[in-house]
PyMOL Python script that loads the backbone (N, CA, C, O; Angstrom):
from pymol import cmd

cmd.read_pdbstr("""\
ATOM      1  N   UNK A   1      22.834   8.755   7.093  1.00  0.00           N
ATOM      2  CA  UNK A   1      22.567  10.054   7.655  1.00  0.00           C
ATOM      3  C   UNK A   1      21.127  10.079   8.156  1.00  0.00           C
ATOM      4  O   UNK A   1      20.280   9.578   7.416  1.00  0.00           O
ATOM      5  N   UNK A   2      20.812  10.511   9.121  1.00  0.00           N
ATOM      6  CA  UNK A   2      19.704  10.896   9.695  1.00  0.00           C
ATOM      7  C   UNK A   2      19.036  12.204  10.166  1.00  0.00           C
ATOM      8  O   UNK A   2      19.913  12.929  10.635  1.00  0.00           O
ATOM      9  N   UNK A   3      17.978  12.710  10.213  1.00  0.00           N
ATOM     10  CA  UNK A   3      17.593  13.491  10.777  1.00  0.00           C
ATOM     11  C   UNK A   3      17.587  13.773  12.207  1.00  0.00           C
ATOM     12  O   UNK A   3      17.522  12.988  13.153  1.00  0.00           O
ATOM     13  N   UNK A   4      17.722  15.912  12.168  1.00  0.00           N
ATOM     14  CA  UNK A   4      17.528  15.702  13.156  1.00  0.00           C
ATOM     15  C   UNK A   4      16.407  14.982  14.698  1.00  0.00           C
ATOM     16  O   UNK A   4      15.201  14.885  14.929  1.00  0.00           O
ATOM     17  N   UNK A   5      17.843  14.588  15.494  1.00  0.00           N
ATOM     18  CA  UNK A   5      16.996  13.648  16.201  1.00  0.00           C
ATOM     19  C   UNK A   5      15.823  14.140  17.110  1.00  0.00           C
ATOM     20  O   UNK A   5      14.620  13.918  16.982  1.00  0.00           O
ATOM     21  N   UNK A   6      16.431  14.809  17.988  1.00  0.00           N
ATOM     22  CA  UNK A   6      15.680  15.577  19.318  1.00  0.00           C
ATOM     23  C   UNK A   6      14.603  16.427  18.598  1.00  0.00           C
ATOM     24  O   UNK A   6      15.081  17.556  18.491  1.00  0.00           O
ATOM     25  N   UNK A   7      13.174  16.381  17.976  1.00  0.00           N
ATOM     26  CA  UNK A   7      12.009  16.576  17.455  1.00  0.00           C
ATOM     27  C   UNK A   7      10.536  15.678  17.950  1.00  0.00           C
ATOM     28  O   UNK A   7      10.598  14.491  18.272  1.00  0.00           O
ATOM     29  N   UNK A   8       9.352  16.403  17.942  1.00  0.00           N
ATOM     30  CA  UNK A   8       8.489  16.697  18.116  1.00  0.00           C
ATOM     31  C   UNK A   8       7.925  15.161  17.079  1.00  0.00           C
ATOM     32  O   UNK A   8       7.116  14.365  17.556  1.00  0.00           O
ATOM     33  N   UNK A   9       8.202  15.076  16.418  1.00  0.00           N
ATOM     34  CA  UNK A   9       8.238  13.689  15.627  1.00  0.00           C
ATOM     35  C   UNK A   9       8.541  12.324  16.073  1.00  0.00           C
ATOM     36  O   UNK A   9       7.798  11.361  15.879  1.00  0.00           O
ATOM     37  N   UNK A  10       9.848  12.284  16.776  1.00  0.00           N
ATOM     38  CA  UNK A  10      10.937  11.402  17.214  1.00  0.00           C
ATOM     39  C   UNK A  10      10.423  11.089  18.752  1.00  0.00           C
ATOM     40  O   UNK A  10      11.320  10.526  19.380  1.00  0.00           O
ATOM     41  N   UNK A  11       9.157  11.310  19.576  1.00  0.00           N
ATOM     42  CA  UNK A  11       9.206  11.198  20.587  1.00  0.00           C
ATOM     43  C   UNK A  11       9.566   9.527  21.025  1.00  0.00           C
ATOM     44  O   UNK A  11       9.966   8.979  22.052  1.00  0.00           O
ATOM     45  N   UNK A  12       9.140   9.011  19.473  1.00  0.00           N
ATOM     46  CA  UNK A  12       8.892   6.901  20.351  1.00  0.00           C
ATOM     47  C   UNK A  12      10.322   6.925  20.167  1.00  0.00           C
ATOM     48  O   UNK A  12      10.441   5.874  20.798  1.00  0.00           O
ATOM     49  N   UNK A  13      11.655   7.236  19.819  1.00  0.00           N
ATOM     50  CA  UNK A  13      12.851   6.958  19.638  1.00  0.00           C
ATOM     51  C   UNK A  13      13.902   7.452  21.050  1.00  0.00           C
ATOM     52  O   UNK A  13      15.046   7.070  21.296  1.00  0.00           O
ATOM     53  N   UNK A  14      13.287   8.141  21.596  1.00  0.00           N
ATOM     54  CA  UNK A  14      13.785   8.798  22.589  1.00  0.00           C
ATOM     55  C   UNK A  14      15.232   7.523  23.437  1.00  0.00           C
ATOM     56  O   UNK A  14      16.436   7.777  23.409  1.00  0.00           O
ATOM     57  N   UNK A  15      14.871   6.790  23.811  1.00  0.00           N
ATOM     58  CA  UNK A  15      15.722   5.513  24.216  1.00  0.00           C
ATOM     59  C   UNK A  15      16.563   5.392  23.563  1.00  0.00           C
ATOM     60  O   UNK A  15      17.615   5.540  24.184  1.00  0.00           O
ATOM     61  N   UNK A  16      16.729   5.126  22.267  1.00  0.00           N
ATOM     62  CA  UNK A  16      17.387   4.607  21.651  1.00  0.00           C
ATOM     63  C   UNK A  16      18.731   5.623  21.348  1.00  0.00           C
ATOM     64  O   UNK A  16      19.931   5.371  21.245  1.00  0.00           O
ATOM     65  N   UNK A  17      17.968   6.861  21.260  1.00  0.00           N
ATOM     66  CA  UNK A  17      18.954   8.398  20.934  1.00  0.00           C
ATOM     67  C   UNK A  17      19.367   8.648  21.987  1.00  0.00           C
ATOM     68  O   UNK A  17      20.426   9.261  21.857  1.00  0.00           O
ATOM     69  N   UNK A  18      18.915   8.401  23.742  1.00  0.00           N
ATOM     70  CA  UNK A  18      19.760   8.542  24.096  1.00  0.00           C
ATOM     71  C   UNK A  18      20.823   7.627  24.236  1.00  0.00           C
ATOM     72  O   UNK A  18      21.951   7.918  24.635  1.00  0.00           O
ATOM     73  N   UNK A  19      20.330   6.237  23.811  1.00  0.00           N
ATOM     74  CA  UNK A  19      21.965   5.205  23.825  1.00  0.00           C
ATOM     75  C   UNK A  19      23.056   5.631  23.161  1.00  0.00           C
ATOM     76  O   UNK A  19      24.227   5.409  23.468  1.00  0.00           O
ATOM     77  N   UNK A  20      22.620   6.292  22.182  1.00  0.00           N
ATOM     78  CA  UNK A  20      23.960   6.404  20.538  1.00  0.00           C
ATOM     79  C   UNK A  20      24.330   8.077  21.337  1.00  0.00           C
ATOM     80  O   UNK A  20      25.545   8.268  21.281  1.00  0.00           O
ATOM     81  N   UNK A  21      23.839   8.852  21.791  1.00  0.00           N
ATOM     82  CA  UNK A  21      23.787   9.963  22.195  1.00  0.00           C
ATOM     83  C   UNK A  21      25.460   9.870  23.973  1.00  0.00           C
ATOM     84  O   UNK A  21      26.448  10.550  24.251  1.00  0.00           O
ATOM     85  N   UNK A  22      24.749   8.587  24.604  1.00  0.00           N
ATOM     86  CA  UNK A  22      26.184   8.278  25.186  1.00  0.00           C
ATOM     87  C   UNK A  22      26.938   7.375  24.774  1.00  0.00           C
ATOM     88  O   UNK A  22      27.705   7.076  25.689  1.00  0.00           O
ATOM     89  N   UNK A  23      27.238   6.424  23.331  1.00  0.00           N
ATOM     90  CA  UNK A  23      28.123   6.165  22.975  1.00  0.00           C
ATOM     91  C   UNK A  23      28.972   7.274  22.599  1.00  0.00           C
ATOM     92  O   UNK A  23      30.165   7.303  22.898  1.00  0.00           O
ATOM     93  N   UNK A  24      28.384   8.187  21.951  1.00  0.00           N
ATOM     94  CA  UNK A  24      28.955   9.064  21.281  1.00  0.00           C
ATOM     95  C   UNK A  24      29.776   9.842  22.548  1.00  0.00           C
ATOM     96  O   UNK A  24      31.005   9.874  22.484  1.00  0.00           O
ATOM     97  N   UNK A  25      29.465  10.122  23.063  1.00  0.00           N
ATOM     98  CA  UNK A  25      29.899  10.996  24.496  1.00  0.00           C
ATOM     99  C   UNK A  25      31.458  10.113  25.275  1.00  0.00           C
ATOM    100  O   UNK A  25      32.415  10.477  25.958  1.00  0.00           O
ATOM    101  N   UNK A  26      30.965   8.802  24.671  1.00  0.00           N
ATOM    102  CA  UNK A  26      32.618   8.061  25.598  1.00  0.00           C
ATOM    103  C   UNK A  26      33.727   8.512  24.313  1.00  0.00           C
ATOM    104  O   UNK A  26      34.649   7.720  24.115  1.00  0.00           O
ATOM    105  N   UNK A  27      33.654   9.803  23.413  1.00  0.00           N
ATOM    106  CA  UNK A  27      34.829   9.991  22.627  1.00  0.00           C
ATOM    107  C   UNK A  27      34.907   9.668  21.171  1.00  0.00           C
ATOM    108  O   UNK A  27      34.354   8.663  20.725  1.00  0.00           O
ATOM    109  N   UNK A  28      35.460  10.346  20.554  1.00  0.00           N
ATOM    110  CA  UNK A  28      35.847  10.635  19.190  1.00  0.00           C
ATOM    111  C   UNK A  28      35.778   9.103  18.647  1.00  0.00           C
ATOM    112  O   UNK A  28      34.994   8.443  17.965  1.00  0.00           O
ATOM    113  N   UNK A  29      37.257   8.849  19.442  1.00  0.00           N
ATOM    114  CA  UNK A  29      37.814   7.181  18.625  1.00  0.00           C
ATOM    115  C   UNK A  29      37.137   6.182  19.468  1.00  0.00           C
ATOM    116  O   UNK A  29      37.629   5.059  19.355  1.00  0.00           O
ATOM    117  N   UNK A  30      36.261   6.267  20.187  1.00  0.00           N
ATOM    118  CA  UNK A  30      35.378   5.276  20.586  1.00  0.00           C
ATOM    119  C   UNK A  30      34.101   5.256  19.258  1.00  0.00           C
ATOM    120  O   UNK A  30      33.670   4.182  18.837  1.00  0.00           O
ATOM    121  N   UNK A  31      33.666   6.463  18.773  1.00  0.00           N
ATOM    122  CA  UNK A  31      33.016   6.013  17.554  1.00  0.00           C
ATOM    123  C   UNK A  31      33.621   6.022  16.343  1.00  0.00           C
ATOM    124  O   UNK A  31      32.960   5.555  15.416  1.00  0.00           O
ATOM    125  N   UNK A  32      34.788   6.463  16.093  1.00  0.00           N
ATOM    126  CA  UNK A  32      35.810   5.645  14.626  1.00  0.00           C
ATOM    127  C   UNK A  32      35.984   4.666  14.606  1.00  0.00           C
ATOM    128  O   UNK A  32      35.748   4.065  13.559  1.00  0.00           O
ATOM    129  N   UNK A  33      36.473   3.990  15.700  1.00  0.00           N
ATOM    130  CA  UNK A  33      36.168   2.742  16.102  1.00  0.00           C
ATOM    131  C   UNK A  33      35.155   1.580  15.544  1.00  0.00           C
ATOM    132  O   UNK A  33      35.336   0.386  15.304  1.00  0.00           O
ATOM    133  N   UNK A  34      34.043   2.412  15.444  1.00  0.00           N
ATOM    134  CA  UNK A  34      32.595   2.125  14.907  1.00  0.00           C
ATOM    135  C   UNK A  34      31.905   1.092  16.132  1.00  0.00           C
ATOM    136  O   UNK A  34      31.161   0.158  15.835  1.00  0.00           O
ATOM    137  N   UNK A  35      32.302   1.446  17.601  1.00  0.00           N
ATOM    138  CA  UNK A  35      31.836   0.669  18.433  1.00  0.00           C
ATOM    139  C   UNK A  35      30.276   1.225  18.917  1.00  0.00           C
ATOM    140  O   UNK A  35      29.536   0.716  19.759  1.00  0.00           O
ATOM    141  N   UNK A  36      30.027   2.576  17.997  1.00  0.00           N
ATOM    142  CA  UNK A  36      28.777   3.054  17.845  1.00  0.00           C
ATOM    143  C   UNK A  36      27.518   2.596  17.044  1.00  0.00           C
ATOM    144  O   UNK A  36      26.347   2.888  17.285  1.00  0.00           O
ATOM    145  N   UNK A  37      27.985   1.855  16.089  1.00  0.00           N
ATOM    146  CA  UNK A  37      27.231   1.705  14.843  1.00  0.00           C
ATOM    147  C   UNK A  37      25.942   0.701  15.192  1.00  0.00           C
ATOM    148  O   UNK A  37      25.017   0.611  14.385  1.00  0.00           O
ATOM    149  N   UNK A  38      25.940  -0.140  16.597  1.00  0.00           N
ATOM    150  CA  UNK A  38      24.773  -0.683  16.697  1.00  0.00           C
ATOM    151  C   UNK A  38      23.863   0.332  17.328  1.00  0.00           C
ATOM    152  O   UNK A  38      22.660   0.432  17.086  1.00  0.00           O
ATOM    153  N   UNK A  39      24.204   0.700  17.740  1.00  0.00           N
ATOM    154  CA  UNK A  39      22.974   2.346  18.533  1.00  0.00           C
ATOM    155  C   UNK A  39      22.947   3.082  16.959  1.00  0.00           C
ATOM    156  O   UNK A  39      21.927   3.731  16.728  1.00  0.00           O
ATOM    157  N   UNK A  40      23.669   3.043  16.201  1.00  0.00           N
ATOM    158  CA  UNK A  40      23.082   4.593  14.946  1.00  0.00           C
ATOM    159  C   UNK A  40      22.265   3.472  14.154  1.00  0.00           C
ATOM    160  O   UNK A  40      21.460   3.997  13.384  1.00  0.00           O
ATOM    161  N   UNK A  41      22.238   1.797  14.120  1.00  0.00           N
ATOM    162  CA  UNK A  41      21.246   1.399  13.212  1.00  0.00           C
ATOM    163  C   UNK A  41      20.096   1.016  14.181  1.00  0.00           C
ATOM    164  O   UNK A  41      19.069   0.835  13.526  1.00  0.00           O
ATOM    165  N   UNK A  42      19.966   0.887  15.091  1.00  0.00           N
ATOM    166  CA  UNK A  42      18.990   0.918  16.278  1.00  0.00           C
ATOM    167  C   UNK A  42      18.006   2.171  16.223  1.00  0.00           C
ATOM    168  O   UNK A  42      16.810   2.249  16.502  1.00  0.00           O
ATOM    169  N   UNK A  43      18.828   3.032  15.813  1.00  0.00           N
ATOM    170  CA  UNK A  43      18.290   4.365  15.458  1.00  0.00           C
ATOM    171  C   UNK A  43      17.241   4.975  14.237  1.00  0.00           C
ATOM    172  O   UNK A  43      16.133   5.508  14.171  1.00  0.00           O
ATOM    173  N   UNK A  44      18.335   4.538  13.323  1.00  0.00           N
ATOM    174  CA  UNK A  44      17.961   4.637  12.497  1.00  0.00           C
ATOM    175  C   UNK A  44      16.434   3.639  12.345  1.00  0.00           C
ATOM    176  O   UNK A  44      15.386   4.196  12.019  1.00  0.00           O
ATOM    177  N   UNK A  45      16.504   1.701  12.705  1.00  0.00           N
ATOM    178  CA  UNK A  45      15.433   1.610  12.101  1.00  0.00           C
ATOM    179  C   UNK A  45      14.215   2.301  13.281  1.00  0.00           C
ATOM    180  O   UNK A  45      13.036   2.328  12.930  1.00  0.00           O
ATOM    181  N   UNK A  46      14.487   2.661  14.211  1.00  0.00           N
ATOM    182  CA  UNK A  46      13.048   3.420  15.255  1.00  0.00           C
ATOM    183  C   UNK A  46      12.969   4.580  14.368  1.00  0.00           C
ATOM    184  O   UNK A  46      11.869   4.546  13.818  1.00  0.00           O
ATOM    185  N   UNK A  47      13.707   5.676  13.955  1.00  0.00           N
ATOM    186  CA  UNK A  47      13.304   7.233  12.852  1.00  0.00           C
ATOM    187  C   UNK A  47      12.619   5.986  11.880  1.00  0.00           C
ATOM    188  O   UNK A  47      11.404   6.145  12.002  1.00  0.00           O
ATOM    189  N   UNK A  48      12.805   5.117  11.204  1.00  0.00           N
ATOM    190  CA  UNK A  48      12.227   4.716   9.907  1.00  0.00           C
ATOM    191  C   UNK A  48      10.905   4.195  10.052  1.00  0.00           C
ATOM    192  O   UNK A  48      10.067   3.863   9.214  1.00  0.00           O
ATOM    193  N   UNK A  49      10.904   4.198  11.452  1.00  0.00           N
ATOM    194  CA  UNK A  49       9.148   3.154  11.423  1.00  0.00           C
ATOM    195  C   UNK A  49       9.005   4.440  11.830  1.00  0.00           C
ATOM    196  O   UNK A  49       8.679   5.060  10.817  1.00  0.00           O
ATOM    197  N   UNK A  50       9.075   5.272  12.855  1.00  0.00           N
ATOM    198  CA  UNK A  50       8.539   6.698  12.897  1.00  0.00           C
ATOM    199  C   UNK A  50       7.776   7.297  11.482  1.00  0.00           C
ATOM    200  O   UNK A  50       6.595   7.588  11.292  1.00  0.00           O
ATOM    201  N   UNK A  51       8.855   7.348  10.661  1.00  0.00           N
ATOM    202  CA  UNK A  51       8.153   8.156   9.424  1.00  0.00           C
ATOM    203  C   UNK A  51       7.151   7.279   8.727  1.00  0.00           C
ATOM    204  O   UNK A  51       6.134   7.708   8.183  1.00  0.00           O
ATOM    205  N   UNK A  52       7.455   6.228   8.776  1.00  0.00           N
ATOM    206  CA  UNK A  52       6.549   5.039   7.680  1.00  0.00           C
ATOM    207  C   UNK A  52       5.361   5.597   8.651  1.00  0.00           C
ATOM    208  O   UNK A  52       4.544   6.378   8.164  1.00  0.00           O
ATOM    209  N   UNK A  53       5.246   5.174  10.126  1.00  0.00           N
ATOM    210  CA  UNK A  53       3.671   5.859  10.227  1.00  0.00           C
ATOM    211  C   UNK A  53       2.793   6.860   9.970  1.00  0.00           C
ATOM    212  O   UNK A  53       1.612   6.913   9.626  1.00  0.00           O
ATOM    213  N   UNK A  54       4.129   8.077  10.358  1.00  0.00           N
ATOM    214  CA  UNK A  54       3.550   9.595   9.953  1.00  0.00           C
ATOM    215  C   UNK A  54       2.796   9.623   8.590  1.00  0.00           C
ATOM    216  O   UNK A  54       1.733  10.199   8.358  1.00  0.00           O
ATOM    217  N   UNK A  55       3.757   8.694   7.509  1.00  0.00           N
ATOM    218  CA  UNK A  55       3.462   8.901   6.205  1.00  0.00           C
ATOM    219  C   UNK A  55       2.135   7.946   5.984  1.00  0.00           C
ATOM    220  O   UNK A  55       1.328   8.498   5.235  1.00  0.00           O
ATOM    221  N   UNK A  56       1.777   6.856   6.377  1.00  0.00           N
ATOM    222  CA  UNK A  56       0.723   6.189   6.555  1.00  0.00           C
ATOM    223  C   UNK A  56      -0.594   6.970   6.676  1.00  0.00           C
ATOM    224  O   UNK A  56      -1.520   6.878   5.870  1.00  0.00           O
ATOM    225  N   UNK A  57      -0.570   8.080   8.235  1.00  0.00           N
ATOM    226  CA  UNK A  57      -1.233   8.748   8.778  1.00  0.00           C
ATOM    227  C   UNK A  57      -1.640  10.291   7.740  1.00  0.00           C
ATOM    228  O   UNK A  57      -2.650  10.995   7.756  1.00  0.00           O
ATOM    229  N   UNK A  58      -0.664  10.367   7.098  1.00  0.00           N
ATOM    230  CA  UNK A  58      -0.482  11.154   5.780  1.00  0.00           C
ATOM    231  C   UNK A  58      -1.592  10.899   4.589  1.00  0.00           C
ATOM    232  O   UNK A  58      -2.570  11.578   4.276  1.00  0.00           O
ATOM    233  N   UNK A  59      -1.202   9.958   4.169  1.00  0.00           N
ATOM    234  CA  UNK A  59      -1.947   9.037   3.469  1.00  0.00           C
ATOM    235  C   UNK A  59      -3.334   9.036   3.622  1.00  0.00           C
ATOM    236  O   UNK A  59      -4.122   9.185   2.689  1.00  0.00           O
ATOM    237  N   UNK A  60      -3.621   8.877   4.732  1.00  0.00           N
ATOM    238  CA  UNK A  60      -5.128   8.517   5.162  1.00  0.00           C
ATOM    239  C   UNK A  60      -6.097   9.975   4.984  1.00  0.00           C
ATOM    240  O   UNK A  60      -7.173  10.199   4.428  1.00  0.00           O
ATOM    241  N   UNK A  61      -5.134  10.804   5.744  1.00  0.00           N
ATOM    242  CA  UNK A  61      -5.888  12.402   5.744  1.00  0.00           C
ATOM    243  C   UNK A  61      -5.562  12.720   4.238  1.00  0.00           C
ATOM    244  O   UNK A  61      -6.408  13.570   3.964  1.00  0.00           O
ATOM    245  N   UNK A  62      -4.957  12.551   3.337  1.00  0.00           N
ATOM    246  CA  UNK A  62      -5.154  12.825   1.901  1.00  0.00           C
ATOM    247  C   UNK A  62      -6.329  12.607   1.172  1.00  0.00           C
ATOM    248  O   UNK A  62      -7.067  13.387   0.571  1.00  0.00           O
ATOM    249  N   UNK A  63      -6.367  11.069   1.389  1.00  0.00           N
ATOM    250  CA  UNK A  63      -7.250  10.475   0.695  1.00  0.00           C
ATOM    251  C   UNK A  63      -9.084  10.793   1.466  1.00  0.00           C
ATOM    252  O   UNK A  63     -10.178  10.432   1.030  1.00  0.00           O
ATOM    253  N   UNK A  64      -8.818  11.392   2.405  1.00  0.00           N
ATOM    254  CA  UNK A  64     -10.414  11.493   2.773  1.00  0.00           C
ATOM    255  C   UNK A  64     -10.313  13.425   2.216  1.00  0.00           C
ATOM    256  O   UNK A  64     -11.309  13.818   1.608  1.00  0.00           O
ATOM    257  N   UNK A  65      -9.659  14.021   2.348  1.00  0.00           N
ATOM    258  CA  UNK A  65      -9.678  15.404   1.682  1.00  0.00           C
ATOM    259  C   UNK A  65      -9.965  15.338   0.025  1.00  0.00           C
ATOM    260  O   UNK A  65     -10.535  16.150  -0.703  1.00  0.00           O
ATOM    261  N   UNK A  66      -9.239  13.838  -0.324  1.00  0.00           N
ATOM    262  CA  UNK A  66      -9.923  14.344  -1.691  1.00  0.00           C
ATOM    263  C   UNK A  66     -11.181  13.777  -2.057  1.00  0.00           C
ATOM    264  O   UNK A  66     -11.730  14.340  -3.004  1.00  0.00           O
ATOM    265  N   UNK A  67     -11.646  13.020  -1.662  1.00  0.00           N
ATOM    266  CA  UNK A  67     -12.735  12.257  -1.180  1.00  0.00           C
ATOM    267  C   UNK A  67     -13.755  13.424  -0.689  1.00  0.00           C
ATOM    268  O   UNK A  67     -14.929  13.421  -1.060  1.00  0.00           O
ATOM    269  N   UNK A  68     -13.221  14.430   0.177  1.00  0.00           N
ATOM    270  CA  UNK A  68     -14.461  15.165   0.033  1.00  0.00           C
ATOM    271  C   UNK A  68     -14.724  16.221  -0.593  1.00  0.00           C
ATOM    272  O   UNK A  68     -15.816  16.788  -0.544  1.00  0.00           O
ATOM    273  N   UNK A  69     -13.247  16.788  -1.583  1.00  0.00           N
ATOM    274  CA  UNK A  69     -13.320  17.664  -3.039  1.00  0.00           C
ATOM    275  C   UNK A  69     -13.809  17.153  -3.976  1.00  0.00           C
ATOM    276  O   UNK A  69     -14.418  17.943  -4.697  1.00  0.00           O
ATOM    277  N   UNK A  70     -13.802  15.427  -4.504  1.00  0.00           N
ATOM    278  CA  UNK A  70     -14.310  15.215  -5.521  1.00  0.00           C
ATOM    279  C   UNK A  70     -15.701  14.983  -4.582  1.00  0.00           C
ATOM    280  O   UNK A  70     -16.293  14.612  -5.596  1.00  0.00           O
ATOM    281  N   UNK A  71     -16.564  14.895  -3.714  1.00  0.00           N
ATOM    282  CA  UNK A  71     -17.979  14.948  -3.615  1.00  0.00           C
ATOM    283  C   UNK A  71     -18.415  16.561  -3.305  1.00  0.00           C
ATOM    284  O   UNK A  71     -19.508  16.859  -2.824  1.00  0.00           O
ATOM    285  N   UNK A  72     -17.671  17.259  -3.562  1.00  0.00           N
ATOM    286  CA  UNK A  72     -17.885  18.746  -3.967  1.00  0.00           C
ATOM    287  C   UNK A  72     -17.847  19.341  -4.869  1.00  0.00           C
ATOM    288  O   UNK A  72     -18.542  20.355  -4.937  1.00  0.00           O
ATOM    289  N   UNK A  73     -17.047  18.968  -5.895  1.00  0.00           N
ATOM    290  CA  UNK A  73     -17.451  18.897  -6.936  1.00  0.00           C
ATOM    291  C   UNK A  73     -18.279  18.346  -7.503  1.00  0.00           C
ATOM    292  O   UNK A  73     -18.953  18.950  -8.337  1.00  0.00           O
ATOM    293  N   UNK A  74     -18.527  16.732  -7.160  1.00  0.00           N
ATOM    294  CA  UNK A  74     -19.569  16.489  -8.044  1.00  0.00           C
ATOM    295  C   UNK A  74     -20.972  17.138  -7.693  1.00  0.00           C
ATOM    296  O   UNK A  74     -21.857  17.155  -8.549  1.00  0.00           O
ATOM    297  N   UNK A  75     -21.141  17.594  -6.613  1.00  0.00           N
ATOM    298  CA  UNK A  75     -22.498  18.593  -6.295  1.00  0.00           C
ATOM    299  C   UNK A  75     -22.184  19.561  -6.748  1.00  0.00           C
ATOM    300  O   UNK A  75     -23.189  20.262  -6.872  1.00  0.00           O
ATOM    301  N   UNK A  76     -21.133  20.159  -7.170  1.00  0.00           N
ATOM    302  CA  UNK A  76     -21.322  21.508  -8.284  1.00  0.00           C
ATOM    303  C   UNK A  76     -21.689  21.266  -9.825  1.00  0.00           C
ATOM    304  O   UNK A  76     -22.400  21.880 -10.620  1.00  0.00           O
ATOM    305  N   UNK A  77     -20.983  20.230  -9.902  1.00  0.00           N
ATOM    306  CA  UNK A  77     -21.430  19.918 -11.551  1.00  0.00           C
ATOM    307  C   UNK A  77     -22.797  19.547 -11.596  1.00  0.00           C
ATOM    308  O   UNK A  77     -23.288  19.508 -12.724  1.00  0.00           O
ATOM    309  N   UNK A  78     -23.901  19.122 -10.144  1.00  0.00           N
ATOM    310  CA  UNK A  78     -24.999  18.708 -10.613  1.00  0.00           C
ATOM    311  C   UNK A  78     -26.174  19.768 -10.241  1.00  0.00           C
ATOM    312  O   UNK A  78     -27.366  19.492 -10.378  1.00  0.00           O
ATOM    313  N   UNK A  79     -25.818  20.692  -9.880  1.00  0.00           N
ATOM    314  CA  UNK A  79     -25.997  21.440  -9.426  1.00  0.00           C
ATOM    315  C   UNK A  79     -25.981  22.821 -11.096  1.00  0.00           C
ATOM    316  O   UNK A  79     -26.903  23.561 -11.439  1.00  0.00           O
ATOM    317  N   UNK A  80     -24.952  22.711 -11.573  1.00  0.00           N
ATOM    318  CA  UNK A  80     -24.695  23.527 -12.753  1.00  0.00           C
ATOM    319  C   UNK A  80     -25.860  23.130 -14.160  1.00  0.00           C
ATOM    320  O   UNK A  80     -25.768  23.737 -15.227  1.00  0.00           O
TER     321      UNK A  80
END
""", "prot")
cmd.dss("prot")
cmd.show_as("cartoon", "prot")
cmd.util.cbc("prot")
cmd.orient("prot")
């Protein structure tokens, strides 16, 4: 299962969603079939490096926010 696709997030996947986007469109039993399933893991791994970066980029702005609470604190405690 995946998220939704068409987002503000998902822009580097765009290609790929629209491939699985017209498999899906040639019909029901064209994807029971599972003649879809290389476009939904095509998909899937472009959403997965998507998020691994976001979360990377996540990561980074965390660690400098607390980085500059604990040097705010420690000028309050020396300060006290």
């Amino acid at each position: 299962m995946h998220p939704h696709l068409h987002t503000k997030n998902n822009r580097g996947c765009e290609e790929v969603m629209a491939a699985l986007d017209e498999c899906h469109a040639q019909g029901f039993l064209h994807k029971v079939l599972g003649n879809c399933n290389g476009a939904k893991r095509e998909v899937n791994k472009c959403l997965r490096a998507e998020r691994l970066e976001r979360t990377a980029q996540n990561r980074e702005k965390a660690k400098g926010k607390k980085e500059r609470i604990q040097r705010v604190w420690k000028d309050i405690d020396e300060e006290s």
